[in-house]
C-alpha positions as CSV (number, residue, x, y, z in Angstrom):
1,X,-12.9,-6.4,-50.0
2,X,-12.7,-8.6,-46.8
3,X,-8.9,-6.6,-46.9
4,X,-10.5,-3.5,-46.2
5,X,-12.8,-4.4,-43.5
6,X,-9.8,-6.0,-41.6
7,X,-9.3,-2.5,-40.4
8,X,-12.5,-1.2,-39.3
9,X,-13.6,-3.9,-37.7
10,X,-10.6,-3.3,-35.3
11,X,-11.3,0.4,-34.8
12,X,-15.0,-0.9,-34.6
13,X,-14.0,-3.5,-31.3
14,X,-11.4,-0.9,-29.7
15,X,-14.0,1.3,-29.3
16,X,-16.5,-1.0,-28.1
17,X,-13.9,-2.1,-25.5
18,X,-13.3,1.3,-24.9
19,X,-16.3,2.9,-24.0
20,X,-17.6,-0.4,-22.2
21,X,-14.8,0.0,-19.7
22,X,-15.6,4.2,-19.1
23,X,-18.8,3.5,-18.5
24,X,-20.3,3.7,-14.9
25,X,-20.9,0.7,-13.1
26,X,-24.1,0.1,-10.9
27,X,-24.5,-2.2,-8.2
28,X,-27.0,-4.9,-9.5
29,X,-28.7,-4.8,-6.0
30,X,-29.4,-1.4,-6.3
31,X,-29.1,0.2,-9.4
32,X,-26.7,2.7,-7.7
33,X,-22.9,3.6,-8.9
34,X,-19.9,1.8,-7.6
35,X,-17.2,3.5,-6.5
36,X,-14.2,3.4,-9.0
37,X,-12.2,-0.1,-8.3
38,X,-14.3,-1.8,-6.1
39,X,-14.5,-5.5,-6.8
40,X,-17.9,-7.6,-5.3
41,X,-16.7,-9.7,-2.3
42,X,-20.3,-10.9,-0.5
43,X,-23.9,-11.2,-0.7
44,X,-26.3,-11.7,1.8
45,X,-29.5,-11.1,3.3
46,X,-30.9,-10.1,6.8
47,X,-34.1,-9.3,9.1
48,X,-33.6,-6.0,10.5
49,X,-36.3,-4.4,12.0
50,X,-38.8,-6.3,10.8
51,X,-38.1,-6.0,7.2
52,X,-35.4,-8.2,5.3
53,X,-32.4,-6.3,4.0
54,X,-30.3,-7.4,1.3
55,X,-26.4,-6.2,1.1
56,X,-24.1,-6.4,-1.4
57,X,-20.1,-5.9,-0.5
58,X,-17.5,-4.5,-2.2
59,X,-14.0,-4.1,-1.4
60,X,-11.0,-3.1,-1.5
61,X,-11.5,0.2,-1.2
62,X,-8.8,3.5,-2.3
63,X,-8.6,6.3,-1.1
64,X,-9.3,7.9,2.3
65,X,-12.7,8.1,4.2
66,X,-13.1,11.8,3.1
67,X,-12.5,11.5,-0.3
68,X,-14.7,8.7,-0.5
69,X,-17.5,10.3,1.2
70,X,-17.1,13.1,-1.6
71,X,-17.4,11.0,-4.3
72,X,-20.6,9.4,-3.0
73,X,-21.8,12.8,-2.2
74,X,-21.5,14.0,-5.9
75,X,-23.0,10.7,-7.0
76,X,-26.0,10.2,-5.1
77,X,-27.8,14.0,-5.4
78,X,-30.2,13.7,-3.0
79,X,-29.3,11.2,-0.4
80,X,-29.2,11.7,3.3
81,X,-26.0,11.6,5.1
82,X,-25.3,9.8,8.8
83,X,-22.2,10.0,9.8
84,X,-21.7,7.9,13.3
85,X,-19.1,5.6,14.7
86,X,-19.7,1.5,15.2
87,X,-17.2,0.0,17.3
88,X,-15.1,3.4,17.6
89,X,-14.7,3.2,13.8
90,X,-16.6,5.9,11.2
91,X,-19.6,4.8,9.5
92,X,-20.8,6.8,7.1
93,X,-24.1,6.0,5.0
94,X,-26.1,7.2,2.2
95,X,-29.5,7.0,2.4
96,X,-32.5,7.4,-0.1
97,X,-35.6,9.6,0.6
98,X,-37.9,7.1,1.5
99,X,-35.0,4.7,3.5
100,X,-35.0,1.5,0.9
101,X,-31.5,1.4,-0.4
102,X,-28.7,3.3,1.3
103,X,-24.7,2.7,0.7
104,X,-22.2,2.4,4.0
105,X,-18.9,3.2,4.0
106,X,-16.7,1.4,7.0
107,X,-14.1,3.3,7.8
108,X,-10.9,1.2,8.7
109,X,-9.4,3.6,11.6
110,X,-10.2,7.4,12.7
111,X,-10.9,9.0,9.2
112,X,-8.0,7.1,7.7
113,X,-9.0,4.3,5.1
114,X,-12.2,2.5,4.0
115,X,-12.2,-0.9,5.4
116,X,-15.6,-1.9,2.7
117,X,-18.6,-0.5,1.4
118,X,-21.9,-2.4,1.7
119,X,-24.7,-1.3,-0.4
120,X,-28.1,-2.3,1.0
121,X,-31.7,-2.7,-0.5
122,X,-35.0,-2.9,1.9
123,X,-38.9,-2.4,2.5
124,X,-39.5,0.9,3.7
125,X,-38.4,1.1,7.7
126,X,-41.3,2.3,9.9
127,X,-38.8,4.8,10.9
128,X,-35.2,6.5,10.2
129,X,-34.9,6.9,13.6
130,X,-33.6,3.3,14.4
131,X,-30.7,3.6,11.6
132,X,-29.8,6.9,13.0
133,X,-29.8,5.8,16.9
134,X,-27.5,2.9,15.7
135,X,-25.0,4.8,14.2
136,X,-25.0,7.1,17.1
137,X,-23.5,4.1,19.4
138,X,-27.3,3.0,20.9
139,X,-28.2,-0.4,20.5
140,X,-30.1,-2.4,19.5
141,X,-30.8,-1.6,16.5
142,X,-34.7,-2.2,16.3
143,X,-36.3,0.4,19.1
């Protein structure tokens, strides 16, 4: 008897394997998908704007800064977009409805490669403004 089940039980753990390693992955910080391939590098947290935001880092990153963009876009239905520039590089980020967890993309050169991706989780900012004035080259951050 113990012959037979030999067998199955190896069908039974290929399978397991199997559909553990096509399933999606989620950040842990945010519940959101990870991009395919993108390994954790850092965790931190940080007061911005009077409310403490938490990141999570991943890297590396493949593929170019638009075809990443896309697959965020088809992943996160309902997110705002921001596209800006910080230090002459692109920065693109994802944002929720109600501003509490968003996802940036750092874009390594002029829409060529993705240096990281940072997702973050926060209170709700007084206002969207600040992220968006940021990302258009105004500083500080907090105005």
């Amino acid at each position: 008897m113990f012959k037979r089940l030999g067998p199955l039980l190896g069908v039974v753990l290929a399978g397991l394997v199997t559909s553990a390693a096509g399933a999606a992955q989620t950040d842990p910080l945010t519940r959101l998908p990870l991009y395919p391939g993108i390994q954790h590098l850092t965790s931190d947290a940080q007061p911005v704007c009077g409310t403490n935001v938490s990141n999570a880092t991943y890297s590396p990153v493949h593929g170019d800064l638009a075809t990443v963009d896309r697959w965020y876009a088809s992943h996160l239905s309902g997110f705002n977009v921001l596209h800006g520039k910080n230090r002459n590089y692109p920065y693109d980020v994802f944002v929720n409805g109600d501003g509490t967890a968003s996802v940036s993309i750092l874009g390594s050169g002029p829409k060529t490669g993705v240096e990281a991706v940072v997702y973050h989780h926060n209170a709700k900012p007084a206002s969207m403004s600040n992220l968006t004035n940021w990302l258009d080259g105004a500083d500080p951050l907090c105005r």
